[in-house]
Backbone and ligand atoms as CSV (ligand in chain L), in Angstrom:
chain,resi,resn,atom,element,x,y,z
A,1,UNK,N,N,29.487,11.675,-39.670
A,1,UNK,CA,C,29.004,11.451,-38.294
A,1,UNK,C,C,27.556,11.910,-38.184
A,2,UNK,N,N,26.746,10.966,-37.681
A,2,UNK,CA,C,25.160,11.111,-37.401
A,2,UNK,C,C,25.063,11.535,-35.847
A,3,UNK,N,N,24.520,12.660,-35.388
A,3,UNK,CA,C,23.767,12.916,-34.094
A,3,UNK,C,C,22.310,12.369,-34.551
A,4,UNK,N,N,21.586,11.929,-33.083
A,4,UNK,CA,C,20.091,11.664,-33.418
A,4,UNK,C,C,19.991,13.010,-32.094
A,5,UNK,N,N,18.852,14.059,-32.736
A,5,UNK,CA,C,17.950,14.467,-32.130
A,5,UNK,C,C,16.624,13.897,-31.885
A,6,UNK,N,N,16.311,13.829,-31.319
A,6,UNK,CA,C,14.843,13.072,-31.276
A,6,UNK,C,C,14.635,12.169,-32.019
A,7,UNK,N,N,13.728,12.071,-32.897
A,7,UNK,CA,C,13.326,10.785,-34.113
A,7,UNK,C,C,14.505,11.375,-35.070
A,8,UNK,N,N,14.895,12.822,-35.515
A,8,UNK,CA,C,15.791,12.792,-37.142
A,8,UNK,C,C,16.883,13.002,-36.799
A,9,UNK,N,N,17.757,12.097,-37.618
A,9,UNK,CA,C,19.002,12.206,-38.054
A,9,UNK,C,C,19.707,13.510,-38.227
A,10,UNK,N,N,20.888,14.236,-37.506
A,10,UNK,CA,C,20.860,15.397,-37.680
A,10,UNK,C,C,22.660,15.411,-38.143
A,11,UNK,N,N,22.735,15.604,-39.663
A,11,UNK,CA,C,24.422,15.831,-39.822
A,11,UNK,C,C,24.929,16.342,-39.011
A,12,UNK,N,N,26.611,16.093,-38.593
A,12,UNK,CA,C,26.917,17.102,-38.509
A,12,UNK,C,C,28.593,17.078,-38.518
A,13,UNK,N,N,29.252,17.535,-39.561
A,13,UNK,CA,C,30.406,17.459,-39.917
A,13,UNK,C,C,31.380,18.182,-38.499
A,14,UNK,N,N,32.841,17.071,-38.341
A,14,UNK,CA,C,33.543,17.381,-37.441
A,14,UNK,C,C,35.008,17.347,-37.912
A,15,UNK,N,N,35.759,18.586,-37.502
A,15,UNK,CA,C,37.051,18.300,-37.630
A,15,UNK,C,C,37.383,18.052,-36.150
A,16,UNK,N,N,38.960,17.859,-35.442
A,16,UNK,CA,C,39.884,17.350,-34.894
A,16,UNK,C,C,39.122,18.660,-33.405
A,17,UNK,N,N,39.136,19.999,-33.499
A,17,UNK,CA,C,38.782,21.199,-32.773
A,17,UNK,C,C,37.663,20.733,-32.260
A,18,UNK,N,N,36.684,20.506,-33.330
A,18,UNK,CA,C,35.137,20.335,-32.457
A,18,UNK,C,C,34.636,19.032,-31.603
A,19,UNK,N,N,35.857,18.137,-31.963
A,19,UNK,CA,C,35.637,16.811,-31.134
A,19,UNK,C,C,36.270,17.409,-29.537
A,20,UNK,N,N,37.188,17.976,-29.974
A,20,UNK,CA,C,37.852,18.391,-28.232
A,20,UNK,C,C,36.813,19.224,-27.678
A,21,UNK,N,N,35.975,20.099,-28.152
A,21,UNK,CA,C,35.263,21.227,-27.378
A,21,UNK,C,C,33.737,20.285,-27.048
A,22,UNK,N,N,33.567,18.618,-28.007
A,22,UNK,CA,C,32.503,17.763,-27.234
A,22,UNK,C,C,32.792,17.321,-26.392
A,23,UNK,N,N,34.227,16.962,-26.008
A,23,UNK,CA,C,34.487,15.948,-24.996
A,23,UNK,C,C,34.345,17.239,-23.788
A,24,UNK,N,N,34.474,18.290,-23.684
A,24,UNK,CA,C,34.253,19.270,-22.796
A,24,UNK,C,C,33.222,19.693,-22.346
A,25,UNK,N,N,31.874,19.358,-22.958
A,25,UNK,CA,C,30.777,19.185,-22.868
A,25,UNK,C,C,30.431,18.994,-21.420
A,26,UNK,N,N,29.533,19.387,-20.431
A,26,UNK,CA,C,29.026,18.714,-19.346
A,26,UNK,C,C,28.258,17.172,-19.554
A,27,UNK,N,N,28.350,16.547,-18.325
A,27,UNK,CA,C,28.402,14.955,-18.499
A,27,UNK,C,C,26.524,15.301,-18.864
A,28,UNK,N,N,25.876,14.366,-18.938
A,28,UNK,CA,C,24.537,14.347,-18.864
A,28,UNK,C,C,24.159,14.548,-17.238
A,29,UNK,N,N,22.598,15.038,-17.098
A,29,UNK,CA,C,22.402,14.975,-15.998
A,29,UNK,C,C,22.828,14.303,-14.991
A,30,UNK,N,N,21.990,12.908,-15.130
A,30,UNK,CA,C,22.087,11.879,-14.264
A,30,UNK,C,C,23.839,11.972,-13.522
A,31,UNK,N,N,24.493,12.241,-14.446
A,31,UNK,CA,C,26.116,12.158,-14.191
A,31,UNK,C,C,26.288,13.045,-13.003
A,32,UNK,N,N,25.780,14.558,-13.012
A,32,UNK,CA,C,25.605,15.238,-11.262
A,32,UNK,C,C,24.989,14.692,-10.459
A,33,UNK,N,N,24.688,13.747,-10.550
A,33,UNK,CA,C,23.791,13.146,-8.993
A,33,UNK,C,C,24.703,13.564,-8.168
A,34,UNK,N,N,24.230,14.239,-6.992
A,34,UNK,CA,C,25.093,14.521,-5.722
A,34,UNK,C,C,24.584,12.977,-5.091
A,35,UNK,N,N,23.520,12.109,-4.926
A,35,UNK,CA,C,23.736,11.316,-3.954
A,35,UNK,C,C,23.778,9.835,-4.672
A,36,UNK,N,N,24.476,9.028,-4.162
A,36,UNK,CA,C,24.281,7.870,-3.802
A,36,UNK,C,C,23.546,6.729,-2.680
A,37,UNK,N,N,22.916,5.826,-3.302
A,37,UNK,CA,C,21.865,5.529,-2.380
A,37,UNK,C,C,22.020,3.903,-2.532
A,38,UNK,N,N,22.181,3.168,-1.267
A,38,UNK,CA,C,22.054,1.537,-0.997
A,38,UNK,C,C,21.137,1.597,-0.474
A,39,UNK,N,N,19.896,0.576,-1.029
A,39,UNK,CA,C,18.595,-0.294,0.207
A,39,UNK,C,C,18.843,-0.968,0.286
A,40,UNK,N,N,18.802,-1.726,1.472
A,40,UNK,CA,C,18.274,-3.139,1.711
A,40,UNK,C,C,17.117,-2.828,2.700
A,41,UNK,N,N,15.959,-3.888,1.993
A,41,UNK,CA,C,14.994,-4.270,2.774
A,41,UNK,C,C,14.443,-5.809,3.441
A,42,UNK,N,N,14.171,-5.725,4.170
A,42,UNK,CA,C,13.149,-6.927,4.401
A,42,UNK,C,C,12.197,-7.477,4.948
A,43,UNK,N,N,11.325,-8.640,4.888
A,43,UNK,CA,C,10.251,-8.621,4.612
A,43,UNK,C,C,9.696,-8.267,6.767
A,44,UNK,N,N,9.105,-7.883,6.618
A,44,UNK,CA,C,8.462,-7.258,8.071
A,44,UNK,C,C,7.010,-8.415,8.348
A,45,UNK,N,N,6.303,-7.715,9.241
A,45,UNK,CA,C,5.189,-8.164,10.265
A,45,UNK,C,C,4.192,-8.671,8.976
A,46,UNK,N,N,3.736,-7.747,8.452
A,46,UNK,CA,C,2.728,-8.522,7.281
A,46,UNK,C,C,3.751,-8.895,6.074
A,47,UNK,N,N,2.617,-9.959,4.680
A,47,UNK,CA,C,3.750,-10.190,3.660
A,47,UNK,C,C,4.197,-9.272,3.232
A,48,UNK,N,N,3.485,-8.196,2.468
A,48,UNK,CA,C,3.780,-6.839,1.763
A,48,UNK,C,C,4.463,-6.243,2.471
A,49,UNK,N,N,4.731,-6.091,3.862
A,49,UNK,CA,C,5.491,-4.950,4.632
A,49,UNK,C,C,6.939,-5.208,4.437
A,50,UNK,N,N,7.549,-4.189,3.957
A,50,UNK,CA,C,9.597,-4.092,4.254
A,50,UNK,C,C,9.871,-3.029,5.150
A,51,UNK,N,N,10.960,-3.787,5.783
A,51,UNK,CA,C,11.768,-2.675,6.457
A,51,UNK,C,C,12.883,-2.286,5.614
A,52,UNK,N,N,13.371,-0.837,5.001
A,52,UNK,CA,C,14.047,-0.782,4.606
A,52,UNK,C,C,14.731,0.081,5.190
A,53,UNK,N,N,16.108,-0.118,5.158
A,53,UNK,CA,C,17.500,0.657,5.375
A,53,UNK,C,C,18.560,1.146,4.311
A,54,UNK,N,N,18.060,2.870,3.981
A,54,UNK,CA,C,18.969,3.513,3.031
A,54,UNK,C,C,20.391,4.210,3.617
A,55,UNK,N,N,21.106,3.729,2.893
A,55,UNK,CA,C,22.617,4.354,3.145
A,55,UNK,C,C,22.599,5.410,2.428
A,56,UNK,N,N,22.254,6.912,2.553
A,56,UNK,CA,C,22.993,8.023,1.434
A,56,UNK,C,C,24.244,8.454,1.566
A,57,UNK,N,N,24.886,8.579,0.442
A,57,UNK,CA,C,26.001,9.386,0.529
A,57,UNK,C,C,26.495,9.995,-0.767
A,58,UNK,N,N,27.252,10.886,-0.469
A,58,UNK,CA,C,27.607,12.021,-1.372
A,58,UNK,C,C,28.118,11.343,-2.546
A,59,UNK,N,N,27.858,11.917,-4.121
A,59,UNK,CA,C,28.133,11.046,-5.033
A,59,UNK,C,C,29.293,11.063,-5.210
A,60,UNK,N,N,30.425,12.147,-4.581
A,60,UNK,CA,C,31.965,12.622,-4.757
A,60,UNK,C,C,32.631,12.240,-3.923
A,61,UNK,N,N,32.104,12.562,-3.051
A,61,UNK,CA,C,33.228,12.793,-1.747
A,61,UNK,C,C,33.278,11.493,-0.764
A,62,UNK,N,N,31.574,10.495,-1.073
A,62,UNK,CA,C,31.278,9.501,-0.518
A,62,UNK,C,C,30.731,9.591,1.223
A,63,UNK,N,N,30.992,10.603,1.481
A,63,UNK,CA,C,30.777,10.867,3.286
A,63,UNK,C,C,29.311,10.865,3.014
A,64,UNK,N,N,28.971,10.064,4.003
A,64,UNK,CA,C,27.674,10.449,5.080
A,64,UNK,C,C,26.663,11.336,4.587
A,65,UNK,N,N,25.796,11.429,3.761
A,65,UNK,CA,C,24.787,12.645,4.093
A,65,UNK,C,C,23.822,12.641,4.820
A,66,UNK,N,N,23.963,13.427,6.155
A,66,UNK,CA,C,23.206,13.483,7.088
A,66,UNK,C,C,22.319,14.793,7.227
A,67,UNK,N,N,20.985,14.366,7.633
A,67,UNK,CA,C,19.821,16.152,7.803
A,67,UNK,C,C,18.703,15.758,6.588
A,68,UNK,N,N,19.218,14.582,5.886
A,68,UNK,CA,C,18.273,14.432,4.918
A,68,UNK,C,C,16.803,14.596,5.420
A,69,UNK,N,N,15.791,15.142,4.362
A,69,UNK,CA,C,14.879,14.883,4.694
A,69,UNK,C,C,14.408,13.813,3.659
A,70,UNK,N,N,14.120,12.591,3.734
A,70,UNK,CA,C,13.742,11.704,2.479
A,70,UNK,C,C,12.228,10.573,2.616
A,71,UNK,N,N,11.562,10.845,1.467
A,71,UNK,CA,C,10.696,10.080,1.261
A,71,UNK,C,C,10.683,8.885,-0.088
A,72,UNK,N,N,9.812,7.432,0.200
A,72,UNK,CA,C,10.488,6.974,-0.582
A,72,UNK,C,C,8.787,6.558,-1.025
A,73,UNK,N,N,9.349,6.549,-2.597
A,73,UNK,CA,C,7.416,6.345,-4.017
A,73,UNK,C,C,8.022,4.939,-4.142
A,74,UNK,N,N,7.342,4.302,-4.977
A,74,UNK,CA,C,7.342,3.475,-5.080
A,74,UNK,C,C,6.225,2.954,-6.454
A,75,UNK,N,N,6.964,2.586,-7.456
A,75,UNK,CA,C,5.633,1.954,-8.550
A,75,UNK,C,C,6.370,0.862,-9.408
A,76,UNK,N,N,5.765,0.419,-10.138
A,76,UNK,CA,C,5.372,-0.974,-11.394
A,76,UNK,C,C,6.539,-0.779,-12.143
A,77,UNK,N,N,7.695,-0.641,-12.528
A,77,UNK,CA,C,7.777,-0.487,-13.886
A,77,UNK,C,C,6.786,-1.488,-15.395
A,78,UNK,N,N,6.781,-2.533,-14.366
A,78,UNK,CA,C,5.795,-3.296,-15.538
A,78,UNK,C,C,4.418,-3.124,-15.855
A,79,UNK,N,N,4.194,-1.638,-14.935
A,79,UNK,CA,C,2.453,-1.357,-14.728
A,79,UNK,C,C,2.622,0.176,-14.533
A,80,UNK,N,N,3.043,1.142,-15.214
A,80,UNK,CA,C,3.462,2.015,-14.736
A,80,UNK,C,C,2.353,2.692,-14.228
A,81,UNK,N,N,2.086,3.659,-13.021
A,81,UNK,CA,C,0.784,4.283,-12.577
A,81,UNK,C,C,-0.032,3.263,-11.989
A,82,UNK,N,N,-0.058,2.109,-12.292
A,82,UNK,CA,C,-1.414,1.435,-11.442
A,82,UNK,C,C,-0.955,1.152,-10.025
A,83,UNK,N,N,0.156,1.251,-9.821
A,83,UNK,CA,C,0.367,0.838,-8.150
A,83,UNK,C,C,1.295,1.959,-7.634
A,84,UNK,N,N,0.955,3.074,-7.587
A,84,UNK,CA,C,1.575,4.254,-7.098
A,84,UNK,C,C,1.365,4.373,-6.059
A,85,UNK,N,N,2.376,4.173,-5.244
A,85,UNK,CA,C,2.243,4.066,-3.422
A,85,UNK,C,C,2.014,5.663,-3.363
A,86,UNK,N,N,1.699,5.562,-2.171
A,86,UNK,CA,C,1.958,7.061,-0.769
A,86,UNK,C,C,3.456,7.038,-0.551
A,87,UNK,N,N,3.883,7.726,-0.976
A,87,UNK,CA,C,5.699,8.094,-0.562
A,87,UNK,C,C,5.817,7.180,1.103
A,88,UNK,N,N,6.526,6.886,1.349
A,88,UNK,CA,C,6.565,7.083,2.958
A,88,UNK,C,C,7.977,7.818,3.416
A,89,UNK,N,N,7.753,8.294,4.631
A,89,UNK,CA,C,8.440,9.319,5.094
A,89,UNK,C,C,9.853,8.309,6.330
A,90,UNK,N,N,10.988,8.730,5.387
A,90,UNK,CA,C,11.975,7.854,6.415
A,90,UNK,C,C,12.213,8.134,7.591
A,91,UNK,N,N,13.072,7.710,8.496
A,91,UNK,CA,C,13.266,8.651,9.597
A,91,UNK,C,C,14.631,8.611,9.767
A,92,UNK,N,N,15.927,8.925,9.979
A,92,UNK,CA,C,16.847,9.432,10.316
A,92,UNK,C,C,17.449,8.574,11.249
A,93,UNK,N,N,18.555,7.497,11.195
A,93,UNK,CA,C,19.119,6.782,12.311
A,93,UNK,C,C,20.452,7.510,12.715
A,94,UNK,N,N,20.786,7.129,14.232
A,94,UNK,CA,C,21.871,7.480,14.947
A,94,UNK,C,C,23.213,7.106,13.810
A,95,UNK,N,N,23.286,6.097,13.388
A,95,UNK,CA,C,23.961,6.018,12.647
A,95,UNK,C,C,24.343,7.008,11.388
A,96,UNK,N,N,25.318,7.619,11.273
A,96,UNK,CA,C,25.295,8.615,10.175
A,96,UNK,C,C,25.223,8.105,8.450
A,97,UNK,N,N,23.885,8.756,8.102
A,97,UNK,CA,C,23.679,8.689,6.768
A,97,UNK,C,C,22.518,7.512,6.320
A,98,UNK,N,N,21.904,6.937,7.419
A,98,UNK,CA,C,21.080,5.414,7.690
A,98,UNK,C,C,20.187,6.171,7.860
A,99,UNK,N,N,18.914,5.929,7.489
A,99,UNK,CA,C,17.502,6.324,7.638
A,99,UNK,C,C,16.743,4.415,6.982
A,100,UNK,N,N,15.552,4.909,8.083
A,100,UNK,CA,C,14.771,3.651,7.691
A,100,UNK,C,C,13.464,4.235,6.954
A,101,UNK,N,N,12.940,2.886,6.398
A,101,UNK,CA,C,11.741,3.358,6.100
A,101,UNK,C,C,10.840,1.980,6.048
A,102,UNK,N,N,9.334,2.124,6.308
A,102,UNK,CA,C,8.909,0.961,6.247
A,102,UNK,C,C,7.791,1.289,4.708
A,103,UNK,N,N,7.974,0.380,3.942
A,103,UNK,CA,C,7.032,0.332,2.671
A,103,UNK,C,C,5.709,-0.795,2.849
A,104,UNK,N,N,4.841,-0.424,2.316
A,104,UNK,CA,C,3.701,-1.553,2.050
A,104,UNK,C,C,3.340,-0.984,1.107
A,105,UNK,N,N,3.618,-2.695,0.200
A,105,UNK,CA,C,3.627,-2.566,-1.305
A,105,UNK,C,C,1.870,-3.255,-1.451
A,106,UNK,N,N,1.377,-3.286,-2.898
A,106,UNK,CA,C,0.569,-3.804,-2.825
A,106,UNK,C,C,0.352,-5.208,-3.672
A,107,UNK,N,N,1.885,-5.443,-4.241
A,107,UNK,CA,C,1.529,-6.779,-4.775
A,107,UNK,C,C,2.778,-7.114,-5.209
A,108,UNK,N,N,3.674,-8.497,-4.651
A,108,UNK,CA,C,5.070,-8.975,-5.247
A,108,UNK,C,C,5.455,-8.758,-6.623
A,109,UNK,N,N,6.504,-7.916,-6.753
A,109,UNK,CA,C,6.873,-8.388,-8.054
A,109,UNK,C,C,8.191,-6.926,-8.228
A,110,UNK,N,N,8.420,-6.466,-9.224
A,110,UNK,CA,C,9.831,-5.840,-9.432
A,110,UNK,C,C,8.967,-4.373,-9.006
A,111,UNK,N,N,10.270,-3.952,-7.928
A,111,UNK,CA,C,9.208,-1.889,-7.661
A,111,UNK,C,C,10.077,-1.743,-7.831
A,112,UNK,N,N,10.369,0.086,-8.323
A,112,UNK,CA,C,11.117,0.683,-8.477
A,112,UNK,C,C,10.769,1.840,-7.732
A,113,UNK,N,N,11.796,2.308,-6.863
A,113,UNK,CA,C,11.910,3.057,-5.327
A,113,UNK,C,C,12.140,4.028,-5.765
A,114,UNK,N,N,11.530,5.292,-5.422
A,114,UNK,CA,C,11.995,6.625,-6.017
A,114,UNK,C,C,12.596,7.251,-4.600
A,115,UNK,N,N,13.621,7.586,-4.366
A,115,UNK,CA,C,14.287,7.788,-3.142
A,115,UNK,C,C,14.154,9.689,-3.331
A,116,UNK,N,N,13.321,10.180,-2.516
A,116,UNK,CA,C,13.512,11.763,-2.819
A,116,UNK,C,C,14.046,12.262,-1.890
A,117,UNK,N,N,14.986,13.178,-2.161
A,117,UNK,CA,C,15.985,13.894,-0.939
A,117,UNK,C,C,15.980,15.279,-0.793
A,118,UNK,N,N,15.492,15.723,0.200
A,118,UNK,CA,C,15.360,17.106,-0.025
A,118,UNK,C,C,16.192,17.824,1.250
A,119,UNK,N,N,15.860,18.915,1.643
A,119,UNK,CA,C,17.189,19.645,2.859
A,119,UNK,C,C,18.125,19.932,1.984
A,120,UNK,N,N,18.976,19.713,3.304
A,120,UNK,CA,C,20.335,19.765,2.322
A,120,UNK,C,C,20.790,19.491,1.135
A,121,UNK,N,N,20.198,18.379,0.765
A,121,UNK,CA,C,20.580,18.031,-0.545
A,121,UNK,C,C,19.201,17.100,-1.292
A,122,UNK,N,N,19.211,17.906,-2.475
A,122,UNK,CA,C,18.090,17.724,-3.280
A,122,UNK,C,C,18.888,17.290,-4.521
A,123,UNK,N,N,17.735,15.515,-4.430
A,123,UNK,CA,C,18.262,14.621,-5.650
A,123,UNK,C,C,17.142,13.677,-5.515
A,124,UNK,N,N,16.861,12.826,-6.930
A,124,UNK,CA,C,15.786,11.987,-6.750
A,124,UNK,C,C,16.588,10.728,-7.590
A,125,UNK,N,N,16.640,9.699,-6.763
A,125,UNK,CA,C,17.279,8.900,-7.019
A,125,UNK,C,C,16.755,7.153,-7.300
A,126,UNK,N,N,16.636,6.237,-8.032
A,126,UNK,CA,C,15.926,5.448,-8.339
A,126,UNK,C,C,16.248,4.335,-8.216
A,127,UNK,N,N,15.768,3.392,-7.325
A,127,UNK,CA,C,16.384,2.068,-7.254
A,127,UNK,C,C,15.269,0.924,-7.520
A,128,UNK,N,N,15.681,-0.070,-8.243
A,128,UNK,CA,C,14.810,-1.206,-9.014
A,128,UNK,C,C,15.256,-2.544,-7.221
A,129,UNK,N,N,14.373,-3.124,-7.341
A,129,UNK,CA,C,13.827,-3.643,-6.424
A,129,UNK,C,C,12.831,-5.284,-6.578
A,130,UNK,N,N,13.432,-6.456,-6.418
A,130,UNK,CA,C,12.314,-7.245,-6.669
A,130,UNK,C,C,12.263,-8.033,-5.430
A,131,UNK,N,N,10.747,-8.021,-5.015
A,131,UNK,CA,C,10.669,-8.103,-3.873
A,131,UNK,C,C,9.657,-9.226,-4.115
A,132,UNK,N,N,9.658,-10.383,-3.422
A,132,UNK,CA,C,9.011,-12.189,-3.676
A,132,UNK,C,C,9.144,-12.438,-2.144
A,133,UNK,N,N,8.029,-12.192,-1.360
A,133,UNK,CA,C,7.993,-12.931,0.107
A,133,UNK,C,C,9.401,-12.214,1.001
A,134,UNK,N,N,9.590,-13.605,1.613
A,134,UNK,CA,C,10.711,-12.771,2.295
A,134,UNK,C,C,11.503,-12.566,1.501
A,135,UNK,N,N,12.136,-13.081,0.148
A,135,UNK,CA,C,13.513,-12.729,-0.677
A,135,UNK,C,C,13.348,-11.017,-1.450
A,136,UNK,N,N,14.211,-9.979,-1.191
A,136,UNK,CA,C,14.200,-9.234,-1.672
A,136,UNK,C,C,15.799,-8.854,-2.470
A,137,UNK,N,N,15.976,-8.990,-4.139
A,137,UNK,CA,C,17.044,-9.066,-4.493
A,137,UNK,C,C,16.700,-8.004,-5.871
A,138,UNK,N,N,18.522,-7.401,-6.238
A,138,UNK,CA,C,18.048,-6.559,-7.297
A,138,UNK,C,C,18.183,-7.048,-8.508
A,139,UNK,N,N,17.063,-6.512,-9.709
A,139,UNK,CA,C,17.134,-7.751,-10.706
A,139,UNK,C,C,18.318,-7.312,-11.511
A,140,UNK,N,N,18.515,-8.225,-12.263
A,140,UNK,CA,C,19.882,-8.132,-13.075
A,140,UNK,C,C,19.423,-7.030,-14.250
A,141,UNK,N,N,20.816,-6.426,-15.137
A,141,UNK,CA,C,20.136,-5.458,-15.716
A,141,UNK,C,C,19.293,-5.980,-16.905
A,142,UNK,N,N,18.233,-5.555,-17.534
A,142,UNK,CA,C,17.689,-6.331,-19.126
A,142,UNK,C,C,16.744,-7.434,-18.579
A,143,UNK,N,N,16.530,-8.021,-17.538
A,143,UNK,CA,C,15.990,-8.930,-16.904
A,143,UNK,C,C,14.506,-8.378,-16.881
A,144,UNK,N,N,13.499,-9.295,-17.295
A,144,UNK,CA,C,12.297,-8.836,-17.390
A,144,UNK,C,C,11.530,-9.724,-16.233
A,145,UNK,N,N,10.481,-9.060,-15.747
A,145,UNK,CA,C,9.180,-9.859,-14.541
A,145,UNK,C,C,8.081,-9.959,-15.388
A,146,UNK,N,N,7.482,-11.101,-15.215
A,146,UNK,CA,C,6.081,-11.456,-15.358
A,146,UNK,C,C,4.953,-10.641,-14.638
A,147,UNK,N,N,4.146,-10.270,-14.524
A,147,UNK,CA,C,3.114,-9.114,-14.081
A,147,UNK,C,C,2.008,-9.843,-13.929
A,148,UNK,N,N,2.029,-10.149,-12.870
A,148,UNK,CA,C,0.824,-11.349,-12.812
A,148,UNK,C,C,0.000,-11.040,-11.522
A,149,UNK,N,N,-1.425,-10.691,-11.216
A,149,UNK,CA,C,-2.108,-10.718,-10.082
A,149,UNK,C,C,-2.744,-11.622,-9.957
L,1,CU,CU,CU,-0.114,-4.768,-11.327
């Protein structure tokens, strides 16, 4: 049996004992996410502008997380750094666990939403996003965009 650490190959012989004490292992990070997060956006007053509407909720228990304080980044994956928005700051709907937010992007094509949650519950959570005029849909997984200005 091969582990990869980093770039090298790292042996490492297993009997029947040490496979049970891996599977006991904590999951990887990502696996504690306390939140779960749905957007939908769409296209607003100018082209670039969305209105978006995040649903959070607890990654366990599924209820409502409400008190959030959340801001949402926004960049390229196909450009990483060249189109690094200003976070914008959501605001909190009557509805429990709904916060809006309005984004202005600076040019169509696949963003990836960095949803940051802080208060009560601190998690940074990432949602892929392709946004073409009014159609805003999420791309399939492995699915690549053209990067075109
Ligand atoms: Cu670009």
């Amino acid at each position: 049996m091969v582990f990869w650490s980093g770039m090298k190959p790292v042996p490492v012989l297993l009997g029947p004992a040490a496979a049970v004490v891996l599977a006991m292992l904590p999951a990887p990070a990502h696996a504690q996410a306390r939140a779960k997060a749905d957007v939908a956006c769409k296209q607003a007053a100018g082209p670039l502008q969305y209105d978006c509407v995040v649903k959070l909720n607890d990654a366990r228990s599924n209820a409502p997380l409400t008190g959030v304080s959340l801001s949402i980044g926004a960049d390229m994956p196909s450009m990483p750094g060249m189109h690094n928005l200003r976070p914008a700051k959501a605001v909190e709907d009557a509805e429990k666990g709904t916060y809006r937010a309005r984004l202005v992007l600076d040019m169509h094509g696949e963003w990836a939403l960095q949803l940051n949650l802080s208060g009560p519950v601190r998690d940074r959570v990432v949602k892929l996003l392709r946004f073409e005029g009014a159609e805003v849909t999420e791309p399939k997984p492995g699915e690549r965009t053209r990067h075109r200005h």
